[in-house]
C-alpha positions as CSV (number, residue, x, y, z in Angstrom):
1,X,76.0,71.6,80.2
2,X,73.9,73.2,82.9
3,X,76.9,71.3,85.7
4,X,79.3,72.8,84.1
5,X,78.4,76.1,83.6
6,X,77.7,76.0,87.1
7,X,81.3,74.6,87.7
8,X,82.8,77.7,86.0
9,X,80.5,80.2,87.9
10,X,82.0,78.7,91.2
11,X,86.0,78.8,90.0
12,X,85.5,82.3,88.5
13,X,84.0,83.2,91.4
14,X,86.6,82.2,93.5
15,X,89.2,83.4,91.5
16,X,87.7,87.0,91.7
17,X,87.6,86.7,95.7
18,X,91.2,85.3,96.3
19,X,92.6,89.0,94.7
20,X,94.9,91.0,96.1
21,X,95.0,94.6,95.6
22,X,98.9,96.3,96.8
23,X,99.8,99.9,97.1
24,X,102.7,101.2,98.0
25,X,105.5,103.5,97.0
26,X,109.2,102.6,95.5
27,X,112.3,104.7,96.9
28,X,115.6,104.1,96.0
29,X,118.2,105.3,93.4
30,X,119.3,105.6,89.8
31,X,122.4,105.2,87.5
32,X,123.0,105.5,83.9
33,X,125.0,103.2,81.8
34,X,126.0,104.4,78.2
35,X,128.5,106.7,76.4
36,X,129.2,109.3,79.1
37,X,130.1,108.6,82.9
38,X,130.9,105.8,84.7
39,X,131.9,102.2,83.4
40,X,130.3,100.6,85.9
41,X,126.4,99.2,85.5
42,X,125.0,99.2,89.4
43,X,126.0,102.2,90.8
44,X,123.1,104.6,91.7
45,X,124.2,108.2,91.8
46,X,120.9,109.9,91.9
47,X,117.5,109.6,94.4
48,X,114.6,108.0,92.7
49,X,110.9,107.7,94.1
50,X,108.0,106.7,92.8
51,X,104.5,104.8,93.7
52,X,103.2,101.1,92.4
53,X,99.8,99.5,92.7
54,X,99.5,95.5,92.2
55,X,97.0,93.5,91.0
56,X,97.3,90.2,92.3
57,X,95.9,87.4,90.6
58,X,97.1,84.1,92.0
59,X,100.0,83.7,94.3
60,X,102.5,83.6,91.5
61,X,101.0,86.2,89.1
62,X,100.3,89.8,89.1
63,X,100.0,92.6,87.1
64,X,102.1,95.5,88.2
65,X,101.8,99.3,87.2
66,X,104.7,101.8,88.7
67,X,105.8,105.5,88.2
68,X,109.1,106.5,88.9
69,X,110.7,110.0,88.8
70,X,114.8,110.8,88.8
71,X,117.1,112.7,87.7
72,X,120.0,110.7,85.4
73,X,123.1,111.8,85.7
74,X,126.9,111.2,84.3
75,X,130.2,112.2,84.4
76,X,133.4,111.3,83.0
77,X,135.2,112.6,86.0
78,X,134.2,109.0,87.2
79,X,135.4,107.3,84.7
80,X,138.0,104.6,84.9
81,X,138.3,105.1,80.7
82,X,141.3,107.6,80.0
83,X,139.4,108.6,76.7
84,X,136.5,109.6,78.8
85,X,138.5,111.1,81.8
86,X,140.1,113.7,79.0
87,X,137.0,114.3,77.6
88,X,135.3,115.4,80.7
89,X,131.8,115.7,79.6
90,X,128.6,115.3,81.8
91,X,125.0,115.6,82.2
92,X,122.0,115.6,84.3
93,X,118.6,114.4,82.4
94,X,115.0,114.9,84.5
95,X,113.3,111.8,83.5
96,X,109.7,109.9,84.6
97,X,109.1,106.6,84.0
98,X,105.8,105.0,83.7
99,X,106.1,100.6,83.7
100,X,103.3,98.5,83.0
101,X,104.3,94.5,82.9
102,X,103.7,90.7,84.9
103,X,105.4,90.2,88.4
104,X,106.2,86.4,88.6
105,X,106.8,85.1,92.0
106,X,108.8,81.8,92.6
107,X,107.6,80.7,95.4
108,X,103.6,80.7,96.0
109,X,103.0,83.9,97.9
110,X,99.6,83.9,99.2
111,X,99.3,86.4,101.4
112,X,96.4,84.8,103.2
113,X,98.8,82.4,104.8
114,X,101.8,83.5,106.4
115,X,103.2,79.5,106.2
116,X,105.3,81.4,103.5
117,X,105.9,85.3,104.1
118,X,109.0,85.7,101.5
119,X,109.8,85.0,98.0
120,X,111.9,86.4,95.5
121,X,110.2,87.5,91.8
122,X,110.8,89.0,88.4
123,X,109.6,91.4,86.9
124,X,108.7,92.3,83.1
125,X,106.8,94.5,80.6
126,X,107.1,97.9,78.9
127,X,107.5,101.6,79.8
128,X,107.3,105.2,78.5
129,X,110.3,107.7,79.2
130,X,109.8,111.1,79.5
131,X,112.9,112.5,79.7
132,X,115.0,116.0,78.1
133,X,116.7,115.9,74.9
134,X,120.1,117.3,75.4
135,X,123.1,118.3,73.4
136,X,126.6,120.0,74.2
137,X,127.9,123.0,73.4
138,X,131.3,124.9,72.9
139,X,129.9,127.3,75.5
140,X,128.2,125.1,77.9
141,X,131.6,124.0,79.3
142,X,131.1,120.5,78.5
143,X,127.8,119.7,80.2
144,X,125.1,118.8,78.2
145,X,121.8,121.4,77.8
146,X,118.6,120.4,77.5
147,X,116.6,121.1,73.9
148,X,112.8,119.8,75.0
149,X,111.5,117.3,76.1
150,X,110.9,114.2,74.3
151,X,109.5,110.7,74.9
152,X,110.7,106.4,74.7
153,X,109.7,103.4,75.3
154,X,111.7,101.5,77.3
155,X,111.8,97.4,78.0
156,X,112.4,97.2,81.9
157,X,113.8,94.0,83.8
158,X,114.1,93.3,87.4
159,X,115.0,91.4,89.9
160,X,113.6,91.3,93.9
161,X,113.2,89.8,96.8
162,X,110.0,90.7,99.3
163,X,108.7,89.2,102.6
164,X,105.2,90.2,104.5
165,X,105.4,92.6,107.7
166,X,102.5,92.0,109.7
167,X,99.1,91.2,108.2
168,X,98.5,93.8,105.3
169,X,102.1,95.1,104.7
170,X,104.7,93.8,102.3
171,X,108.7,94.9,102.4
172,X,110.4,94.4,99.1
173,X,113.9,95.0,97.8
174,X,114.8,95.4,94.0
175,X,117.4,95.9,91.1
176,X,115.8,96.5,87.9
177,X,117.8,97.6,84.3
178,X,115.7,99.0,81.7
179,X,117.0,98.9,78.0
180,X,115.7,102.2,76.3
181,X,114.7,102.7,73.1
182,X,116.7,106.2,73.3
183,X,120.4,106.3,72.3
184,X,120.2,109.9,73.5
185,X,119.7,110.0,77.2
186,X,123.5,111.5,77.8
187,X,123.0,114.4,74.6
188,X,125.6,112.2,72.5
189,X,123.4,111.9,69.8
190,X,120.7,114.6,69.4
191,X,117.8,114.7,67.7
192,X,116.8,118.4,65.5
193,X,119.0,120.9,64.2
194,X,122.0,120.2,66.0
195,X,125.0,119.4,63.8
196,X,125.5,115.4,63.1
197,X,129.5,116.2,64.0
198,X,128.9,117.0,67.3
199,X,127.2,113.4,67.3
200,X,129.6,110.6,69.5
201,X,129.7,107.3,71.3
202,X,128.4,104.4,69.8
203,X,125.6,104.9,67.5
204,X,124.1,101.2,67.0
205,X,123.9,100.6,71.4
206,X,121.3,102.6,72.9
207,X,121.6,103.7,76.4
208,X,120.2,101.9,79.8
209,X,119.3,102.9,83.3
210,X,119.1,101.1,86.9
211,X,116.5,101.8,89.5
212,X,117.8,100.0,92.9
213,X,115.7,100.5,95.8
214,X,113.1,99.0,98.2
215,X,109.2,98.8,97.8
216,X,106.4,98.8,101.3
217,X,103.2,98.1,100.2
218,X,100.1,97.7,101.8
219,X,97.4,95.3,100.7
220,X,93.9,95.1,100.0
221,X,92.8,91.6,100.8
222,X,89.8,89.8,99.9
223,X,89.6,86.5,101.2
224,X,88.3,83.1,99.3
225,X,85.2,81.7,100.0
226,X,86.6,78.8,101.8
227,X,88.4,80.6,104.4
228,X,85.7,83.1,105.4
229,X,84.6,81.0,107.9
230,X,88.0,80.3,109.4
């Protein structure tokens, strides 16, 4: 008992010195994909930012938490639906987003050894939207007004690529869709006192964005106790 408690002391020990600690900021843009505005589903329109801290706990695991502010925006102007193009509505929605999830690498990524400086990952977890609730208007000439603020989760999904530069800094580049939990995002179905007729689009899909961008982060290294005599 007394060997292997001993045992577990040393690997939890180890595993405690061999993290690695990242921040770093996220720049990029944004496009929405749902009821109003363009058809296609990777085309950002709108500047995002944000900053992310990592948690690194093994070369293939680490916890990731990000914060991301843009603006969403569609029209039907860029449309390649005629329904939409004669309809002509659009909107502009100031929205954060705040992700919590697991980056999986898959390659091992240590970045105490530069035998391997690039792998691509996935990302996965769960995020709050804030973001305005909007509705349109006969007076508003067909772009949507904001009525509040209001609140989602949302389930984001992404996929990158990111290499080392230099000893402590890491470059990374990134698509990532999040499914919301909103079908309101574009003011075609508000929430409140506004009238249920001047709900539209379709009222069982609810709407997605895309952040695509690139990621530098710098990291906070602590070797493992086998290597700090290299």
């Amino acid at each position: 008992m007394r060997t292997l408690l001993v045992a577990i002391l040393l690997c939890t020990t180890g595993l405690v010195n061999a993290q690695t600690y990242e921040l770093g900021a996220f720049l990029g843009g944004s496009n929405y994909i749902g009821d109003v505005g363009s058809d296609y589903f990777i085309r950002p329109n709108q500047p995002a930012f944000g900053g992310l801290g990592k948690w690194n706990l093994s070369s293939r695991y680490a916890y990731r938490l990000s914060v991301i502010y843009t603006e969403l925006r569609g029209d039907d102007a860029e449309s390649t639906n005629a329904a939409r193009l004669e309809r002509d509505l659009s909107f502009k929605n100031k929205a954060l987003e705040v992700s919590l999830g697991m980056e999986f690498n898959f390659v091992e990524f240590d970045l105490h050894d530069f035998s391997k400086p690039f792998t691509p990952y996935i990302y996965g977890g769960v995020s709050v939207l804030m973001h305005e609730d909007l509705y349109y208007t006969a007076t508003t000439n067909a772009e949507a007004v904001a009525d509040g603020s209001r609140s989602t989760f949302a389930i984001p999904m992404a996929l990158g690529a990111k290499g080392k530069v230099g000893q402590h800094w890491v470059l990374g580049a990134e698509l990532g869709a999040r499914y919301s939990f909103s079908n309101n995002l574009d003011g075609s179905n508000p929430s409140g006192n506004v009238n249920s007729a001047e709900r539209f689009g379709n009222v069982y899909s609810n709407d997605w964005f895309v952040f695509t961008g690139v990621t530098l982060t710098y990291t906070f290294i602590r070797k493992p106790c086998y290597s700090c005599y290299d």
